[in-house]
VMD Tcl script that builds the backbone (N, CA, C; Angstrom):
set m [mol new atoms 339]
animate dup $m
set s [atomselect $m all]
$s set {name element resname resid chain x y z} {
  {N N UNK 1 A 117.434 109.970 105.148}
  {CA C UNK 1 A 118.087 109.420 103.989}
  {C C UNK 1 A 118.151 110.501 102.906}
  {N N UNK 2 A 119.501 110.714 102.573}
  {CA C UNK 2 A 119.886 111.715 101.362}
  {C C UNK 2 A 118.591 111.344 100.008}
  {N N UNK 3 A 118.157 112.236 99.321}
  {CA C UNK 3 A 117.619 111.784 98.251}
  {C C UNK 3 A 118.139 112.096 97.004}
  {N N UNK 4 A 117.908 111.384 95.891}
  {CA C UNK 4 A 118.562 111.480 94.671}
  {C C UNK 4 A 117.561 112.028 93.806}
  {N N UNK 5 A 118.277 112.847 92.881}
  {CA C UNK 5 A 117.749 113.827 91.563}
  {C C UNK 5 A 117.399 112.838 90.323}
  {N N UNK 6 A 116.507 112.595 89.889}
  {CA C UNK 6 A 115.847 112.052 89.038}
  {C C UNK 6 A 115.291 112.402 87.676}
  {N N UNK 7 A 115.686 112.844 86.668}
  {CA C UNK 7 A 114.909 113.344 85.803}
  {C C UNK 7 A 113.582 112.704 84.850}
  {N N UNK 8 A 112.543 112.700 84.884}
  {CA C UNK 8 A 111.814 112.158 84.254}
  {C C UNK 8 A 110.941 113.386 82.597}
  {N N UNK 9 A 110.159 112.382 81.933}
  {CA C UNK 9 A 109.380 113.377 80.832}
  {C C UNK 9 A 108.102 112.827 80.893}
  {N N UNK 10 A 107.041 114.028 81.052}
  {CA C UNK 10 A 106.018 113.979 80.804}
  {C C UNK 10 A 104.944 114.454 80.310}
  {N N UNK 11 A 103.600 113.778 79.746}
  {CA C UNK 11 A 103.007 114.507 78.993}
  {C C UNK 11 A 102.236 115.926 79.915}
  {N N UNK 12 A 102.618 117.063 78.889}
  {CA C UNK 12 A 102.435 118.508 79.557}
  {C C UNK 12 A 101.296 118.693 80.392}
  {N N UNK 13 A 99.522 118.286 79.648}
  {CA C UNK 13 A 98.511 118.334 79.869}
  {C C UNK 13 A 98.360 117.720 81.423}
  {N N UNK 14 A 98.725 115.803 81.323}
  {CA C UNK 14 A 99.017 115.129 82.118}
  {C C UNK 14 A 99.697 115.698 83.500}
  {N N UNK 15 A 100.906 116.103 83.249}
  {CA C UNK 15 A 101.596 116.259 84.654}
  {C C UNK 15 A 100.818 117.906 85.371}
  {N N UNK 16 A 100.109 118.548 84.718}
  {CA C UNK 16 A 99.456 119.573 85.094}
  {C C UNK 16 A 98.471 119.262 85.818}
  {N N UNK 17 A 97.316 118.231 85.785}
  {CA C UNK 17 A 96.549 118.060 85.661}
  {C C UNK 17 A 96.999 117.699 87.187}
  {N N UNK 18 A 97.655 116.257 87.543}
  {CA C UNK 18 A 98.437 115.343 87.964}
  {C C UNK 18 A 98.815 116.059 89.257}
  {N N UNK 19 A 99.569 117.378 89.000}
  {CA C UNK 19 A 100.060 118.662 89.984}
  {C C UNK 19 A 98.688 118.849 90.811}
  {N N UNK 20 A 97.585 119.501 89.695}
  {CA C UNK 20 A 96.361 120.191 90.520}
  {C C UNK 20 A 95.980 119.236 91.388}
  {N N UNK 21 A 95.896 117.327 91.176}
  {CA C UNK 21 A 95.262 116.481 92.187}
  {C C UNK 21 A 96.364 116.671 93.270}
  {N N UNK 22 A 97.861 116.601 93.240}
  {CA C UNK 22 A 98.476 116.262 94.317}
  {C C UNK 22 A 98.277 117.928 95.005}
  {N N UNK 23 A 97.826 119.126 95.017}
  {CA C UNK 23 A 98.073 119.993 95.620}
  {C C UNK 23 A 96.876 120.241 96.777}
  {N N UNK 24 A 95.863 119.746 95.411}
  {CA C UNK 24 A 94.156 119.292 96.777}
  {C C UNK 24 A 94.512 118.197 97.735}
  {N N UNK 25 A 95.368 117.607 96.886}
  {CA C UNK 25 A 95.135 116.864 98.411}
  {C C UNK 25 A 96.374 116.801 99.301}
  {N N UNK 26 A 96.791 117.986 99.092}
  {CA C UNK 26 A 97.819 117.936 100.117}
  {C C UNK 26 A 99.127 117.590 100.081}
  {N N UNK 27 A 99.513 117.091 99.118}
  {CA C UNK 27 A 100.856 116.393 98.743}
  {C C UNK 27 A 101.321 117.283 97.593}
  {N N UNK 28 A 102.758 117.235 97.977}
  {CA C UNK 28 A 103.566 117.705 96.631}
  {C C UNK 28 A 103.401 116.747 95.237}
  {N N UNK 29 A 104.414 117.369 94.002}
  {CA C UNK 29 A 104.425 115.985 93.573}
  {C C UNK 29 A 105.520 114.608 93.798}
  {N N UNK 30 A 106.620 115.295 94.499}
  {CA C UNK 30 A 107.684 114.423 95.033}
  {C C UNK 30 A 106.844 113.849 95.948}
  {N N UNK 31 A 106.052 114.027 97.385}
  {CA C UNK 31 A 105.467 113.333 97.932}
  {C C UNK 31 A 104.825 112.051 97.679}
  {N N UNK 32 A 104.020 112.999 96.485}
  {CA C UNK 32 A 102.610 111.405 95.871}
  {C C UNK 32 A 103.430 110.196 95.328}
  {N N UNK 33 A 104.504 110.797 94.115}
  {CA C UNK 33 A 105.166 109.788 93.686}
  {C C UNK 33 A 105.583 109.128 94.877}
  {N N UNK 34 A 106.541 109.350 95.870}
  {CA C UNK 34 A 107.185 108.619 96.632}
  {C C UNK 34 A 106.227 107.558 97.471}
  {N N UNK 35 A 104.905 108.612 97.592}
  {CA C UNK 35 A 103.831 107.268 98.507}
  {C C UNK 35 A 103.779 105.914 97.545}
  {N N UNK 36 A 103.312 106.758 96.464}
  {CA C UNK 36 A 102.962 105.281 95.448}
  {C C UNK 36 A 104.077 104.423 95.224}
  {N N UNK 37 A 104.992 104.925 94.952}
  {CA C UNK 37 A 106.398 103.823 94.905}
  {C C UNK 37 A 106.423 103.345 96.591}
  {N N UNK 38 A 106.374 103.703 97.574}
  {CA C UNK 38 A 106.515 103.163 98.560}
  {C C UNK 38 A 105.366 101.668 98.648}
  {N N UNK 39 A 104.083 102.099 98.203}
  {CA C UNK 39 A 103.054 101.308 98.336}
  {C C UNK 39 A 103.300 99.976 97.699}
  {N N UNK 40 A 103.886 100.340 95.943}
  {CA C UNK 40 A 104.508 99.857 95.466}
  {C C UNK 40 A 105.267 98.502 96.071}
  {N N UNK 41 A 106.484 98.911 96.668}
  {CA C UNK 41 A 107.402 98.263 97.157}
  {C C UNK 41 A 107.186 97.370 98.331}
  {N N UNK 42 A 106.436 98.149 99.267}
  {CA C UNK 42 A 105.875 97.175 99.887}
  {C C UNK 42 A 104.938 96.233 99.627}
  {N N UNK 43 A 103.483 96.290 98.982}
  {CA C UNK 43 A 103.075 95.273 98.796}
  {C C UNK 43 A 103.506 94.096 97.337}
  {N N UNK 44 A 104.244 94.447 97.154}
  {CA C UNK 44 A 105.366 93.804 95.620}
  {C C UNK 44 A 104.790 93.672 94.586}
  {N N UNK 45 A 103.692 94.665 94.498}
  {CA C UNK 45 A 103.028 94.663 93.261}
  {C C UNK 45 A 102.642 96.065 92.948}
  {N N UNK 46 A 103.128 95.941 91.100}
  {CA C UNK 46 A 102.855 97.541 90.641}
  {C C UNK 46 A 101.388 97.383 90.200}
  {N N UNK 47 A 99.989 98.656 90.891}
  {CA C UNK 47 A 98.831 98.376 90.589}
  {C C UNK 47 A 99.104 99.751 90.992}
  {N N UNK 48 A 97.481 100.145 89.481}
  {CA C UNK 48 A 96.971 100.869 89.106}
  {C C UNK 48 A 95.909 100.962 89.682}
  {N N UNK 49 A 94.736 102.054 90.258}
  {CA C UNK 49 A 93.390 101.830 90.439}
  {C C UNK 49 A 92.819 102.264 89.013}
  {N N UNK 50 A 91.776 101.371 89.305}
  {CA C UNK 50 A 90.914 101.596 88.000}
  {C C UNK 50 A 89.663 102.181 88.390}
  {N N UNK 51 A 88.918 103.281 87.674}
  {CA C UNK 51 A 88.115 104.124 87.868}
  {C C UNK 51 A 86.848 103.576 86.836}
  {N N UNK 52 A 85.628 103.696 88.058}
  {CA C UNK 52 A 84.214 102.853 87.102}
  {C C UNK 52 A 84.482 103.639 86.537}
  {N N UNK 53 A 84.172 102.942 84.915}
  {CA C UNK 53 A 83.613 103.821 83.496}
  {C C UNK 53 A 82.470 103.991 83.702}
  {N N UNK 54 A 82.001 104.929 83.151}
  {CA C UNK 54 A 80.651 105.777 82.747}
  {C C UNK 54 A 79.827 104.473 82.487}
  {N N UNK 55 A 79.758 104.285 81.393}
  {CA C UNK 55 A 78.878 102.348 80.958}
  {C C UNK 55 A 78.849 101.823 81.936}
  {N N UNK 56 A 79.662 101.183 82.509}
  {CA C UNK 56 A 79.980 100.168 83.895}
  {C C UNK 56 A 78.553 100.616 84.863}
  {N N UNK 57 A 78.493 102.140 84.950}
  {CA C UNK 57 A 77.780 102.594 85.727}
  {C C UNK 57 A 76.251 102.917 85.462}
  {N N UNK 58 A 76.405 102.656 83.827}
  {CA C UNK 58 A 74.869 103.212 83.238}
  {C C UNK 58 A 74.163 101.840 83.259}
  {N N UNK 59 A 75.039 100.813 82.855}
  {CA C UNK 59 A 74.623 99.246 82.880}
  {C C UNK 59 A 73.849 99.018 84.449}
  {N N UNK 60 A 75.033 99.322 85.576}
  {CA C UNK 60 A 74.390 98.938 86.886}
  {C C UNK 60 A 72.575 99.726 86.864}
  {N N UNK 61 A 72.803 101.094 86.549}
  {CA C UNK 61 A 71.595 101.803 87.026}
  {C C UNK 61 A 70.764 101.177 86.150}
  {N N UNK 62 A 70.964 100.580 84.914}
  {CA C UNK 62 A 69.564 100.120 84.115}
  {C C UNK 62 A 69.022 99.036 84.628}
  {N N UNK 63 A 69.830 98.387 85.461}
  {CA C UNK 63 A 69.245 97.046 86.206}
  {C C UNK 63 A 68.654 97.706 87.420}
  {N N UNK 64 A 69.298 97.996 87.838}
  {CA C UNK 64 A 68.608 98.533 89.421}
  {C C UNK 64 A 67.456 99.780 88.642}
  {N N UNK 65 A 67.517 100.210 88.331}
  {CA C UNK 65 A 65.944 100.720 87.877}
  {C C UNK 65 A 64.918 99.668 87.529}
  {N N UNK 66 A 64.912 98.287 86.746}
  {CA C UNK 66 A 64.413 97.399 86.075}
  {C C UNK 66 A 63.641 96.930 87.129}
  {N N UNK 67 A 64.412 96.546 88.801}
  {CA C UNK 67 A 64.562 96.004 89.752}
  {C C UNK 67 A 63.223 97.160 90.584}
  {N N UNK 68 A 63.790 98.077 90.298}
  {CA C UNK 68 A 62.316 99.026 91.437}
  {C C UNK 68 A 61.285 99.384 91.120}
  {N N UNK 69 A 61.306 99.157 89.486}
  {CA C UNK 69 A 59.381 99.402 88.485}
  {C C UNK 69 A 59.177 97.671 88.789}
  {N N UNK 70 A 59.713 96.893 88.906}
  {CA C UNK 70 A 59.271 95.480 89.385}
  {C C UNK 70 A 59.079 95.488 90.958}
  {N N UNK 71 A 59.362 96.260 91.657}
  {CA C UNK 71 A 59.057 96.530 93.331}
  {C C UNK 71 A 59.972 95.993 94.076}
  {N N UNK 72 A 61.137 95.850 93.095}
  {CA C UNK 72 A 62.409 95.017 94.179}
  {C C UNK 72 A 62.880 96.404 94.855}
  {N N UNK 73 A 62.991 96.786 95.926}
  {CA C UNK 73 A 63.869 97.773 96.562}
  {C C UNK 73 A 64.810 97.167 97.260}
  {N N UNK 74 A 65.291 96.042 97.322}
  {CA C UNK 74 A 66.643 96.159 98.412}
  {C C UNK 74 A 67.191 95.319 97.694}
  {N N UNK 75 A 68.681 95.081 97.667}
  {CA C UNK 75 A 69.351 93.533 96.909}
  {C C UNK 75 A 70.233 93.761 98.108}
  {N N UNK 76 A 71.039 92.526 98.209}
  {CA C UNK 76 A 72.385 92.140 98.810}
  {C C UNK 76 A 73.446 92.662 98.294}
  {N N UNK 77 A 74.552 93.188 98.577}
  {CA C UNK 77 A 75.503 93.582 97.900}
  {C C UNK 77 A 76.768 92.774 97.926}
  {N N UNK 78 A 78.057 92.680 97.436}
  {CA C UNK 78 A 79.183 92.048 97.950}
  {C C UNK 78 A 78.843 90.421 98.251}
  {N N UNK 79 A 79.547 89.903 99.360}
  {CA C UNK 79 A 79.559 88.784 100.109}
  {C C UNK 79 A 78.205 88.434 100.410}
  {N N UNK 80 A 77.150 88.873 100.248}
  {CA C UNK 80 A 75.407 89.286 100.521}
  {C C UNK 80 A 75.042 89.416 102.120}
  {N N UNK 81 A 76.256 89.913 102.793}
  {CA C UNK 81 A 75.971 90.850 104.091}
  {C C UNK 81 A 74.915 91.795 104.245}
  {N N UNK 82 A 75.242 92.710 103.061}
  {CA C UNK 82 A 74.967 94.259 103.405}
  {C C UNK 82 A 73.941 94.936 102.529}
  {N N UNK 83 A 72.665 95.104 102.774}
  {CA C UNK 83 A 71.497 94.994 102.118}
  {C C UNK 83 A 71.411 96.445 101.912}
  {N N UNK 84 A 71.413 97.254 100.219}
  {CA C UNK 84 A 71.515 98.424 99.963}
  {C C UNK 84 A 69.904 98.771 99.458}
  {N N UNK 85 A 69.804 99.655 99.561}
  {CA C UNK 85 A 68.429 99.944 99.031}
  {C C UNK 85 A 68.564 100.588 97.359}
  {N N UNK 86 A 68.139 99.739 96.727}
  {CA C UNK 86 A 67.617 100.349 95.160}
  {C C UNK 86 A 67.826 101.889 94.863}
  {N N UNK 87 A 66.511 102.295 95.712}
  {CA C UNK 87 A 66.750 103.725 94.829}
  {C C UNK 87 A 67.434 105.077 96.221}
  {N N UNK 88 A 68.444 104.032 96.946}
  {CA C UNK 88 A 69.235 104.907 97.626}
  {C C UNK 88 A 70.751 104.788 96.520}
  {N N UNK 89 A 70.633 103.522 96.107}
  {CA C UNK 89 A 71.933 103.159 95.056}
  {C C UNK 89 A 71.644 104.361 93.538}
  {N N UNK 90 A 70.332 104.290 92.985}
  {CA C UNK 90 A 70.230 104.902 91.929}
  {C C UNK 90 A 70.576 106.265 92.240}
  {N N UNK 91 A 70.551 107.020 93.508}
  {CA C UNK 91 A 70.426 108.441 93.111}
  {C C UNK 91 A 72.446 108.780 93.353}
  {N N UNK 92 A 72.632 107.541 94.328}
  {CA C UNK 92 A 73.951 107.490 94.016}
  {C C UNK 92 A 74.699 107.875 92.630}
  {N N UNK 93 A 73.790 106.672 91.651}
  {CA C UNK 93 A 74.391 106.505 90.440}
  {C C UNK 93 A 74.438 107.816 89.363}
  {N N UNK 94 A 73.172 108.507 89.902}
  {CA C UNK 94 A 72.434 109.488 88.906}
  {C C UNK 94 A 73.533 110.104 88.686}
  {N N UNK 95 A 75.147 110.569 88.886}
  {CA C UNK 95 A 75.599 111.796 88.731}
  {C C UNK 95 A 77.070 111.315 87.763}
  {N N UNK 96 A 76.762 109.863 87.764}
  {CA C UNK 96 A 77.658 109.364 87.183}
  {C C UNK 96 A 76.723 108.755 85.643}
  {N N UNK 97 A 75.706 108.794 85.613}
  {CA C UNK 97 A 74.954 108.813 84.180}
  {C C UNK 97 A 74.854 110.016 83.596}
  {N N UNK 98 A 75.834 109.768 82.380}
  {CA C UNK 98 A 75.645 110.610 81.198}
  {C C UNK 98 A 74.564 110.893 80.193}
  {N N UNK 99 A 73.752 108.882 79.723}
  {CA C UNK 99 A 72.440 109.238 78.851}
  {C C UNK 99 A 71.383 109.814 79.284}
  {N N UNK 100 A 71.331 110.973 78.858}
  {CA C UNK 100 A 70.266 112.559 78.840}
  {C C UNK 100 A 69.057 111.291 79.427}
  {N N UNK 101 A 68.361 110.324 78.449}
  {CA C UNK 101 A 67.209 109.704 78.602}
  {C C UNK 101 A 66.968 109.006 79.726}
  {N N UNK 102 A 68.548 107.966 80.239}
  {CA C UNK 102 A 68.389 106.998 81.254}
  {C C UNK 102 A 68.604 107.942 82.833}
  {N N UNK 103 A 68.949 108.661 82.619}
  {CA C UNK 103 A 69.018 109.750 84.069}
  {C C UNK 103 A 67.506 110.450 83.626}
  {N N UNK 104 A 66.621 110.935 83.204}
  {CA C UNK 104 A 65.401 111.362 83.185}
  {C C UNK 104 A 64.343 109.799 83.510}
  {N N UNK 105 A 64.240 109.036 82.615}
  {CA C UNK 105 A 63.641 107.886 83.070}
  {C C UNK 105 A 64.320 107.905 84.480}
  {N N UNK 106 A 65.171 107.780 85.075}
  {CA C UNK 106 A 65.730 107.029 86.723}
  {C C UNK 106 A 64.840 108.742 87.884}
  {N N UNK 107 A 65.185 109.607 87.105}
  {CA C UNK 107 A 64.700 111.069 88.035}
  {C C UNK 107 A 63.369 110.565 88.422}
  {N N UNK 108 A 61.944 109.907 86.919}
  {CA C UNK 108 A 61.039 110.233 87.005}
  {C C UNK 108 A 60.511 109.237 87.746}
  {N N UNK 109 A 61.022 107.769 87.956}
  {CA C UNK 109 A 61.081 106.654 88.762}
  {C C UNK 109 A 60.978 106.905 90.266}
  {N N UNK 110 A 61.900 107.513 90.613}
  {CA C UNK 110 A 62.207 108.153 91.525}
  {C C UNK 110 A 61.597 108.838 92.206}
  {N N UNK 111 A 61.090 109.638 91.407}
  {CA C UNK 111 A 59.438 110.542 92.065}
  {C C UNK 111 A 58.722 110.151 92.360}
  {N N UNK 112 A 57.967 108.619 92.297}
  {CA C UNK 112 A 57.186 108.242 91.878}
  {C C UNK 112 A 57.019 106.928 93.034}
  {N N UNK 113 A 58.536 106.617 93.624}
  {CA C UNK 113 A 58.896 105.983 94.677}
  {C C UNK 113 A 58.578 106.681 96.254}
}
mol reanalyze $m
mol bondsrecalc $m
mol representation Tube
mol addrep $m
């Protein structure tokens, strides 16, 4: 199928940025766009992924730390199938915590496990 010339505008920073993800992974940027509009079209809905925030993630680790100085190590996850271990989840989390204090408290927990 012939393709058509399109002009679009975008922010400079943005479409740079945007370039460097589609080149790691392999795709042009005509490619990526076209997957996502394809994805698009087929499932008939325009969706965005949304990326955990930082908080989202400092909140989880302050509970699941709370959870392993109380001696809980395992919870259920999801549907409560799939039984994760505490401080296999925290060290997960550790790289996605920003507060200097709550990633030192979770390190020293940790040691200590």
């Amino acid at each position: 199928m012939p393709k058509t010339f399109k002009a679009f505008r975008f922010n400079p920073e943005l479409y740079e940025n945007f370039k460097k993800l589609t080149a790691q992974s392999g795709y042009t940027m005509t490619a990526a766009l076209e997957k996502f509009m394809s994805c698009c079209v087929e499932n008939g809905v325009l969706a965005f992924p949304s990326a955990p925030k930082a908080e989202d993630s400092e909140i989880e680790a302050r509970v699941l730390l709370v959870w392993l100085k109380k001696g809980r190590y395992w919870y259920y996850q999801g549907s409560g199938d799939e039984q994760v271990s505490v401080s296999g989840r925290l060290l997960e989390l550790l790289s996605k915590v920003h507060d200097a204090d709550l990633k030192k408290e979770i390190e020293e927990t940790l040691k200590k496990v």
